[in-house]
C-alpha distance (Angstrom), angle and dihedral (degrees) to the residues before:
residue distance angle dihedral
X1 . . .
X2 3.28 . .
X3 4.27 126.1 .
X4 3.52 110.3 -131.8
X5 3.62 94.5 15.2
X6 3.69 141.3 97.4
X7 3.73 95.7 -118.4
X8 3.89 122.4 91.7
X9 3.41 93.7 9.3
X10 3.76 122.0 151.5
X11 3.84 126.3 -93.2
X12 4.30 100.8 -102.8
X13 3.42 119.7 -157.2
X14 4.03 114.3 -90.1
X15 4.13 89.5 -101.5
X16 3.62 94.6 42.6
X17 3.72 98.4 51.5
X18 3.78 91.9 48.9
X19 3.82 88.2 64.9
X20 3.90 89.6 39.5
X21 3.66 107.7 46.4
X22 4.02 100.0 147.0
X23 3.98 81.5 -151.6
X24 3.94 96.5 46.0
X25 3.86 82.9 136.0
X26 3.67 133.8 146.7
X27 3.77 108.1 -86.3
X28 3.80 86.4 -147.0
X29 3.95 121.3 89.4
X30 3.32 119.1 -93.6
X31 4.24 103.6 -74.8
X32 3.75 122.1 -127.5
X33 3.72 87.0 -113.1
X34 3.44 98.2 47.1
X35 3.99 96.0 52.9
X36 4.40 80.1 54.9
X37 3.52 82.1 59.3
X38 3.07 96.1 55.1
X39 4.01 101.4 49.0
X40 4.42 78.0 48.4
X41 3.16 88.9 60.6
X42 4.02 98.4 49.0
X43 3.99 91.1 39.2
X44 3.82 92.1 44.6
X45 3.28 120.8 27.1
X46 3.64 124.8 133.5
X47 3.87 95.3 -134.5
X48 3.81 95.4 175.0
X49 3.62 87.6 68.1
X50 3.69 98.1 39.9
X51 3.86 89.0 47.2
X52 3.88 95.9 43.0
X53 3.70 85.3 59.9
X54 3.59 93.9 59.5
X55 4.23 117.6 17.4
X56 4.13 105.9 -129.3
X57 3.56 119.8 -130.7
X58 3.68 135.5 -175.4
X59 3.87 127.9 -174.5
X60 4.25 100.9 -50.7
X61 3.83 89.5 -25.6
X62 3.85 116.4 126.9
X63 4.04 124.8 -123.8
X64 3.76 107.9 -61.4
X65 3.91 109.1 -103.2
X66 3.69 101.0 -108.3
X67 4.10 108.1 -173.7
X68 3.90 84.5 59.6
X69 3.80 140.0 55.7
X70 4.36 116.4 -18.5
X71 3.72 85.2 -133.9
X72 4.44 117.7 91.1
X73 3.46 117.8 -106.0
X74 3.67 146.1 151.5
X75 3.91 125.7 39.4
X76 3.76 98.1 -137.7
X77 3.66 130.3 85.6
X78 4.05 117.0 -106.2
X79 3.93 104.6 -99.3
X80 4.01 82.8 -142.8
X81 3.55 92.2 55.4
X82 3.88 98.8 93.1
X83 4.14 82.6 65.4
X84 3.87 96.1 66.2
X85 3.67 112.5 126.7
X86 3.67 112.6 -110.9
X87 3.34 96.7 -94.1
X88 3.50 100.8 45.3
X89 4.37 88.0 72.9
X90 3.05 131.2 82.1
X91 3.98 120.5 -67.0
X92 3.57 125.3 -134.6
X93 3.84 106.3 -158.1
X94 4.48 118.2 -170.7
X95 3.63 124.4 -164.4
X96 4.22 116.6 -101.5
X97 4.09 82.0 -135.4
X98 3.33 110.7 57.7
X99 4.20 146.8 2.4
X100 3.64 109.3 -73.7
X101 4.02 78.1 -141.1
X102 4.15 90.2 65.1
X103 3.94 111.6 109.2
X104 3.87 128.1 -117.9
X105 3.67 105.9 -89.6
X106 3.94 85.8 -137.3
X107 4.05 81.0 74.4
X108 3.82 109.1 88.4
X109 3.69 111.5 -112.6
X110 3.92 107.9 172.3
X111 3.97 127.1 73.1
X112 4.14 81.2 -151.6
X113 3.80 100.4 72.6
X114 3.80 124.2 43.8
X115 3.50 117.8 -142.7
X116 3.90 119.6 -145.1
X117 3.68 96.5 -141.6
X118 3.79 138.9 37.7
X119 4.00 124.5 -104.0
X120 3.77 114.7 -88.4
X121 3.69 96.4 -156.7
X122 3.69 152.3 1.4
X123 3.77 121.6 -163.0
X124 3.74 132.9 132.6
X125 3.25 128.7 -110.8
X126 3.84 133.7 -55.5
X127 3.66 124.6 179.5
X128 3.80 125.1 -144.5
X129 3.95 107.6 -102.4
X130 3.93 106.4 -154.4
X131 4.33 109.0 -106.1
X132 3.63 78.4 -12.6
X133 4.31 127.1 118.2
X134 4.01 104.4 -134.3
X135 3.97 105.4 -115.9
X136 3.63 115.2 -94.2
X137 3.45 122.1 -85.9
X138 3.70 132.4 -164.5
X139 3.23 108.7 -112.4
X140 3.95 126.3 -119.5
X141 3.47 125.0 -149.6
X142 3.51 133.7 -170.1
X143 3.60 122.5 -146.3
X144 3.72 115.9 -120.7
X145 3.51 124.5 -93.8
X146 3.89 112.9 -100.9
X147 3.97 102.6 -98.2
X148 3.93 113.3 -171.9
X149 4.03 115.6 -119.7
X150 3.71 110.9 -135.6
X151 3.90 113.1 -91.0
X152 4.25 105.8 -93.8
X153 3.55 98.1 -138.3
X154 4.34 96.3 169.5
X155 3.92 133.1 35.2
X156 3.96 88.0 -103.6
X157 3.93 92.8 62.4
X158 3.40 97.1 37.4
X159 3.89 97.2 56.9
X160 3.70 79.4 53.0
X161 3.63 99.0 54.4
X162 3.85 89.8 48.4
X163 3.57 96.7 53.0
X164 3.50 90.2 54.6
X165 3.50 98.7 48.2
X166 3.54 92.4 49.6
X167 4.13 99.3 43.9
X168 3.92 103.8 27.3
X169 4.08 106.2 111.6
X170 3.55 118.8 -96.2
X171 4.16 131.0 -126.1
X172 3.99 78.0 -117.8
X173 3.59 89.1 60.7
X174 3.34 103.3 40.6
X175 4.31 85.1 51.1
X176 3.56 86.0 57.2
X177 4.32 95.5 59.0
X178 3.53 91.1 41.7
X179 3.55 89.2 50.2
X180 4.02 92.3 52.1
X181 3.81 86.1 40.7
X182 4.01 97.4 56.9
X183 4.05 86.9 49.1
X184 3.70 99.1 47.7
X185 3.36 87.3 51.1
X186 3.34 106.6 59.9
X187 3.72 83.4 45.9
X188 3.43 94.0 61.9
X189 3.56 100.3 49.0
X190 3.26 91.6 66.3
X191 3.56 85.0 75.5
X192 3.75 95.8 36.0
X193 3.50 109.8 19.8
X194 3.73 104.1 -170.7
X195 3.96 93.7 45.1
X196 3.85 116.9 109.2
X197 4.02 125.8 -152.4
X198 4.02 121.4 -131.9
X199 3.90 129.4 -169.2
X200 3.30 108.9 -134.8
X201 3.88 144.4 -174.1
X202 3.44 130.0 7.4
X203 3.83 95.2 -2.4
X204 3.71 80.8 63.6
X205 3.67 100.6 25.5
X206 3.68 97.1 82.6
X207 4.39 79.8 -123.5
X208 3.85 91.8 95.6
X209 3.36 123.9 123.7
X210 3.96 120.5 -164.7
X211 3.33 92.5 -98.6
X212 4.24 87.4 59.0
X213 3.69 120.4 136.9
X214 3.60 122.5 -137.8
X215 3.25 125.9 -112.2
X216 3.98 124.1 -166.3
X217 3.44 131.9 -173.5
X218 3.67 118.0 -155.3
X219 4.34 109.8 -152.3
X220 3.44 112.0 -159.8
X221 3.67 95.4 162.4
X222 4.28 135.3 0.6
X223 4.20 86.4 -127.4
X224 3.66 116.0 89.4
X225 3.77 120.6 -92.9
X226 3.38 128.9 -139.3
X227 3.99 105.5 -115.0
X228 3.78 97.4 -159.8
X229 3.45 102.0 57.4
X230 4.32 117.0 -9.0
X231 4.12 78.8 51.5
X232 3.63 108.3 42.9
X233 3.93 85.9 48.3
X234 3.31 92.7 62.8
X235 3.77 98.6 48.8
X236 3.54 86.5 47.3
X237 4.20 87.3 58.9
X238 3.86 83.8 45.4
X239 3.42 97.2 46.2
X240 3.47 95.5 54.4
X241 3.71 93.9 47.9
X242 3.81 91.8 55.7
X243 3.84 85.7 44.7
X244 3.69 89.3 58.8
X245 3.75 119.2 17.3
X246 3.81 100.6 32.8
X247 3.96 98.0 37.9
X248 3.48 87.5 124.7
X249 3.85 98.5 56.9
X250 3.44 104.9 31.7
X251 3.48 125.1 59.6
X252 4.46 124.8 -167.4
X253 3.37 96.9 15.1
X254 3.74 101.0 -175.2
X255 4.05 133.0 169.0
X256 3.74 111.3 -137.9
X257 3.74 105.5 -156.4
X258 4.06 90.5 -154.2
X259 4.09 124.7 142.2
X260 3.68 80.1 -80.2
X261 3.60 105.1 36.7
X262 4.06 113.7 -138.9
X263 3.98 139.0 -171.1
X264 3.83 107.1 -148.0
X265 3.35 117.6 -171.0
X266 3.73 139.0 162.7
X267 3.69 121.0 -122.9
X268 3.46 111.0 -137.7
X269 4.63 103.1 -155.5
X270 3.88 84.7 50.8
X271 3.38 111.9 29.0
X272 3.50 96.8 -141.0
X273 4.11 119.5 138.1
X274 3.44 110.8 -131.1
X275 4.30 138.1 -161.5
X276 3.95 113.3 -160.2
X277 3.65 112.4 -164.5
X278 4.15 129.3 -174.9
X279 3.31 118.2 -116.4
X280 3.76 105.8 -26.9
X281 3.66 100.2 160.4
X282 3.27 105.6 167.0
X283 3.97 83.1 62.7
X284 3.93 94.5 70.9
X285 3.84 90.7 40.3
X286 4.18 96.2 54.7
X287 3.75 84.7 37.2
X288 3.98 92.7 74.1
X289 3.52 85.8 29.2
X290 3.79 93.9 66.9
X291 4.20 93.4 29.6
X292 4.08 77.1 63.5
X293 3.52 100.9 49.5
X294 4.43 85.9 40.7
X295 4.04 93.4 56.5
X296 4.43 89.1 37.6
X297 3.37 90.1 84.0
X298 3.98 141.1 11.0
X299 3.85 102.6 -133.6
X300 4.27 85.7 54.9
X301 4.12 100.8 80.8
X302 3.61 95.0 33.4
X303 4.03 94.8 53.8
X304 4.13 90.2 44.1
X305 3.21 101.5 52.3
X306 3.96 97.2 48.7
X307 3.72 85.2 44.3
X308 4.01 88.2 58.8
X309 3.60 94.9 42.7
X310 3.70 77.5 62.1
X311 3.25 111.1 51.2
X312 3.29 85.6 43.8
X313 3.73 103.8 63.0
X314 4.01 92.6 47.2
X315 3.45 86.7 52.4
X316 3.40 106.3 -118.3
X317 3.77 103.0 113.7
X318 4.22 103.9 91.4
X319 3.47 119.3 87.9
X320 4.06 91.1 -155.8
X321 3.31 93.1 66.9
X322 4.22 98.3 43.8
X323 3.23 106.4 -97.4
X324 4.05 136.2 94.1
X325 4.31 125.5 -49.5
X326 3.44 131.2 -147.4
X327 3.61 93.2 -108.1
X328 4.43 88.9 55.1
X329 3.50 89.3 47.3
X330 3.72 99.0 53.7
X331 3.59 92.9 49.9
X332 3.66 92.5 44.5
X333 4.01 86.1 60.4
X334 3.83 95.5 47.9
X335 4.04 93.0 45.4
X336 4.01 84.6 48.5
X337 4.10 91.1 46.6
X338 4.57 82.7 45.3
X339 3.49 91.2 55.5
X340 4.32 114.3 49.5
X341 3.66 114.4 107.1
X342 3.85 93.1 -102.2
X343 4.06 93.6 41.3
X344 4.17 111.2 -130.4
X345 4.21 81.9 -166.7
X346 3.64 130.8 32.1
X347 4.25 119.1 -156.7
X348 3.91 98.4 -84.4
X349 4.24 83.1 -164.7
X350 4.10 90.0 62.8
X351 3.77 97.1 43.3
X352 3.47 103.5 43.0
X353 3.71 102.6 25.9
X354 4.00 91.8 159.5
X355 3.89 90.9 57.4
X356 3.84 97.9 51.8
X357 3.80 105.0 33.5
X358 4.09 112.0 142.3
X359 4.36 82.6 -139.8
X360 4.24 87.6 58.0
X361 3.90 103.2 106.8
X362 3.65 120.1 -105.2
X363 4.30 87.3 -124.8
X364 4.31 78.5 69.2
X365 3.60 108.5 37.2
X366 4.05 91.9 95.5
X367 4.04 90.5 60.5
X368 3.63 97.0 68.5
X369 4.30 103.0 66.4
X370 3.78 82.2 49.8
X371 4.05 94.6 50.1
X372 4.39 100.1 45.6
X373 3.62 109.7 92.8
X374 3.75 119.3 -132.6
X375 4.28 119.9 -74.8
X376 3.45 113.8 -119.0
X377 4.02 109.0 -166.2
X378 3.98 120.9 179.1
X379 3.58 93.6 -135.6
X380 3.40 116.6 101.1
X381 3.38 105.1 -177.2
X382 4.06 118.8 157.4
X383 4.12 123.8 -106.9
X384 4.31 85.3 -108.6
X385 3.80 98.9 52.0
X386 4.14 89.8 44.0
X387 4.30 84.3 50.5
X388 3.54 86.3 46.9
X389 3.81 93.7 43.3
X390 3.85 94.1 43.3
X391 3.95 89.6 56.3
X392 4.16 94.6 41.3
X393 3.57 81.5 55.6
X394 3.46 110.2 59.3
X395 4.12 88.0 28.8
X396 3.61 99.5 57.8
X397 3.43 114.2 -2.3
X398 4.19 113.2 47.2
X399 3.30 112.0 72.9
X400 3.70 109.6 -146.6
X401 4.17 103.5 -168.9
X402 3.71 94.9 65.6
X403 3.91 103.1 21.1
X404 3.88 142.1 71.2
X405 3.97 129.7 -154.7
X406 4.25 103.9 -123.8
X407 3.93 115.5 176.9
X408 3.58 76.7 179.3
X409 3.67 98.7 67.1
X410 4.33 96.2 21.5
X411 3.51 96.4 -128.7
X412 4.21 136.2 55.8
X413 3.55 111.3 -83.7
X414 3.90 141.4 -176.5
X415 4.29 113.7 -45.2
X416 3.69 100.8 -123.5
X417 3.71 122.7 -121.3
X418 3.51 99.5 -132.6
X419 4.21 125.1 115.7
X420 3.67 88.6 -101.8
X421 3.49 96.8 66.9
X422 3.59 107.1 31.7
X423 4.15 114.3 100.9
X424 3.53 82.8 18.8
X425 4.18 113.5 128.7
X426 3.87 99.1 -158.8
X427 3.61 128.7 21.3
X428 3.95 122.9 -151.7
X429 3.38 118.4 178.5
X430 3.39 127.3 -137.4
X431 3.70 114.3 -134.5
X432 3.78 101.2 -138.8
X433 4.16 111.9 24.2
X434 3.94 89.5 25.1
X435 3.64 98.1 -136.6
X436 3.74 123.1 134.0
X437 3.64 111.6 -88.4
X438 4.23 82.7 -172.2
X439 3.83 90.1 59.1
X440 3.78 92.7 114.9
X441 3.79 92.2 68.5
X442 4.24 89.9 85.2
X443 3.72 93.4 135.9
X444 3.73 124.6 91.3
X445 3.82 90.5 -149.7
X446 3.83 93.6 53.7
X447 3.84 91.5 45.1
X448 4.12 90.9 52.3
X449 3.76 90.9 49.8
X450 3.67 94.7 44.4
X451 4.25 88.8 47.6
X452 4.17 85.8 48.4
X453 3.61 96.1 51.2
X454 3.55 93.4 52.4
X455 3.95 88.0 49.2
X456 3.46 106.4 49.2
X457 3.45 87.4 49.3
X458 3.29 102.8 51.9
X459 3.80 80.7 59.3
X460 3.38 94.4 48.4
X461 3.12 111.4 51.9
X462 4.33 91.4 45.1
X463 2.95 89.8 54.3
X464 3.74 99.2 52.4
X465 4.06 107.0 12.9
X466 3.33 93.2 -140.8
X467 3.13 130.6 123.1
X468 3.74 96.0 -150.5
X469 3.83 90.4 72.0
X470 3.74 90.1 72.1
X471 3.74 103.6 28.7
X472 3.47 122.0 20.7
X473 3.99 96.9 -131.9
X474 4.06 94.5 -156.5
X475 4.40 82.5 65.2
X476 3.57 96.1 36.1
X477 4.26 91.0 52.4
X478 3.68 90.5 47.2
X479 3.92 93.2 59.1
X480 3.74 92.8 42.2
C-alpha cells in the first residue's frame, strides 16, 4: 500500500520477516543518550553523503544539490548530474522472495469474494535496508472500485448526494499526501533512522473531503511514549529540521505544545496543511477501523460528510475551541446508524473481534477493511430521513448526563465514573483506548450551543426538507 511503509506490505516468509520486522525496535523508551543522538545526527550530519547515496526528489523538483547549501533550492536538474559515479544514483533494490512485479495482496484478486472497500495502493515490493531509507518509488495508485451511491429518490437526498460528489476527496488528492508523506519521511529518518511515517485520519478514513488536512503519525517505537516530554523532544528535533533543511518546502512550521504535542506545517508543492503527531497509535488503528465501517455500506460517506459540513458552518466542529472534532462527529454518525430499530451498521469490534483487536500489530492493521464483507441492512431508509434522524437523535432523544456514545458496543451505555469523564458534557468513546474523544467539550456554554444547533435544526430542516435551511449549500461548495 504504501512504499516505504509498513502498510500493504507483502506476507514474508516466517525467517525472513524475523530479520525484517519494520518495528524491530527497542522495546525500551527512548534513552537519554539516544535522544543526543538524535539532535547529533540533525546538527552533524554529513547530508551530501547521505543524499548522494540516494538522489532526493520532491513532486517535479530535481535531486537536491548536495556539495552546496543544506537548504532546497532550484527546480532544474544539475547539468553535471549525468556524471555521478554509479553509485552515487539512485538504487533500485527487489526482494530475493518474490517479483518486484507481484501485486499487494491488499488488492482484490478473485471475482469469488467481494470486497467492501476499494484498494488503497498498488506498488511492488521494497525491502527494508538496515539504518537505511528504501529508494523512492513512484507511487502507483489504483483507482477505486466503482461503488454505487444510494438511489436519491426526494430533493432532501439528492442535495446530499451532490454535495458529496462535489466535496468528497479525490484519488488525486489523496496522491498528493502520500506523496508529501514518502518525502518527509525519508527526511526524518535521517534523524531517526528506524522510525516509519503513517497517514492517518480522514485523509485515510475514506471521510475526507478535498479540503482534508493531513494528518501523520511518526512511529518511532510500538511502546507508549511519554507525550509531555519523550514526545515534545522529538518534535522539537523535527521541528528544527523542517526549520532548517526543508525551509524551502515547508512553510509555518510550528510546534503546538498541546496534550498531544503536534508540528503543523504547510507544505508548500501540494498545498496541503498538515499535523504530525508522535506516536499516536491508536490513530492508525481507528483509521482502518472507520475506512471499514465508510466502504460497509453506501449511505455511510455520504451522510458524514454533510453532517461535517454542518457542524462546521455553526461552528461547532473544532475541538480547540470546545466544541465537537471530526473524529467525535464521525463516530457520533456510526453509533446513531448502530442503534435504529432496523440497524444500517452492526459493531464491526463484536463480529470480527480477530480483525480489530488493539494487540493486532500495526504491520497488519491495513488487511482487515479489505477482508469484511459488505453490510446488508433491511432498512431502506432515504439519505434525508437518516439527516433528519441523526439530528432528532441527539436533540431529543440521547440523553447526555447519564449516557456515553460506544461504536464499540452499538448502542449508549453507562458514563463511567472515572476522572476522565467527570465535568465532561459529551462523552465519545473511543473504540480502542476507551477514552473520550468528546473530552474537549468541558464548557457548559459550548455544550448548550452545540445541543441548540442540533435542535433548531432538526426543526429546520423538517420543516422545510431542505438542506439549505441548515447549510447554505452555495458556502458549503465553495469551501469544498
Amino acid at each position: 500500500m504504501f512504499p516505504n511503509s509498513i502498510l500493504g506490505r507483502p506476507p514474508f516468509t516466517p525467517n525472513h520477516q524475523q530479520h525484517n520486522n519494520f518495528f524491530a525496535l527497542s522495546p525500551t523508551l527512548y534513552s537519554h543518550q539516544q535522544l543526543i543522538d538524535a539532535q547529533f545526527n540533525f546538527q552533524n550530519a554529513d547530508l551530501s553523503r547521505a543524499l548522494s547515496l540516494q538522489q532526493l526528489t520532491y513532486g517535479n523538483v530535481g535531486p537536491i544539490p548536495t556539495s552546496a547549501s543544506p537548504i532546497f533550492r532550484g527546480r532544474k536538474r544539475l547539468s553535471d548530474e549525468k556524471n555521478l559515479p554509479l553509485d552515487g544514483k539512485r538504487q533500485r533494490f527487489h526482494s530475493p522472495h518474490q517479483d518486484p512485479t507481484v501485486v499487494n495482496q491488499i488488492v482484490p484478486l478473485s471475482g469469488e469474494r467481494r470486497y467492501s472497500m476499494p484498494p488503497l495502493f498498488h506498488t511492488p515490493y521494497v525491502p527494508e535496508i538496515v539504518r537505511c531509507v528504501s529508494p523512492f518509488r513512484e507511487i502507483s495508485f489504483l483507482e477505486p472500485r466503482e461503488i454505487t451511491l444510494p438511489e436519491a429518490k426526494d430533493k432532501l437526498s439528492q442535495q446530499i448526494l451532490e454535495l458529496f460528489e462535489t466535496c468528497q476527496q479525490q484519488v488525486s488528492d489523496l496522491k498528493k499526501k502520500e506523496l508529501c508523506r514518502t518525502q518527509l519521511q525519508r527526511e526524518v529518518q535521517l534523524l531517526f533512522p528506524q522510525s516509519r511515517l503513517f497517514l492517518v485520519g480522514s485523509s485515510l478514513n475514506g471521510f475526507g473531503t478535498r479540503s482534508s488536512d493531513g494528518d501523520l503519525c511518526l512511529v518511532v517505537k510500538e511502546e507508549p511514549v511519554n507525550q509531555k516530554t519523550e514526545a515534545r523532544h522529538i518534535l522539537l528535533l523535527v521541528h528544527k529540521h523542517f526549520c532548517t533543511r526543508l525551509s524551502g518546502y515547508i512553510e509555518r512550521p510550528q510546534l503546538i505544545r498541546a496534550k498531544v504535542p503536534i508540528v503543523k506545517f504547510r507544505d508548500k508543492v501540494s498545498c496541503v496543511e498538515f499535523d504530525l503527531n508522535v506516536n499516536n497509535i491508536v490513530g492508525i488503528r481507528n483509521t482502518f477501523l472507520l475506512r471499514t465501517y465508510a466502504y460497509l455500506e453506501n449511505r455511510v460517506r455520504p451522510l458524514v460528510l454533510v453532517i461535517k459540513k454542518w457542524a462546521n458552518h455553526h461552528e461547532i466542529n473544532d475541538a480547540s475551541r470546545g466544541t465537537l472534532s471530526s473524529y467525535s462527529l464521525v463516530l457520533m454518525v456510526l453509533h446513531y446508524l448502530q442503534t435504529l430499530p432496523e440497524p444500517i451498521l452492526p459493531s464491526l469490534q463484536k463480529i470480527y473481534p480477530e480483525s480489530f483487536s488493539p494487540a493486532i500489530q500495526l504491520h497488519l492493521v491495513h488487511q482487515a477493511p479489505c477482508n469484511i464483507p459488505p453490510y446488508l441492512s433491511k432498512n431502506e431508509s432515504s439519505l434525508g430521513d437518516l439527516l433528519l434522524g441523526f439530528l432528532k437523535y441527539y436533540a431529543t432523544e440521547f440523553d447526555w448526563s447519564s449516557q456515553m456514545v460506544s461504536v464499540r458496543e452499538a448502542k449508549a451505555i453507562p458514563r463511567p465514573d472515572g476522572i476522565e469523564w467527570r465535568n465532561k458534557y459529551i462523552c465519545v468513546e473511543e473504540p480502542f483506548d476507551g477514552t473520550n474523544t468528546a473530552r474537549a467539550v468541558h464548557e457548559k456554554q459550548k455544550f448548550d450551543m452545540i445541543k441548540d444547533q442540533f435542535l433548531k435544526s432538526f426543526h429546520r430542516l423538517k420543516n422545510k426538507r431542505d438542506l439549505n435551511s441548515i447549510l447554505p449549500l452555495r458556502t458549503a461548495l465553495l469551501k469544498r
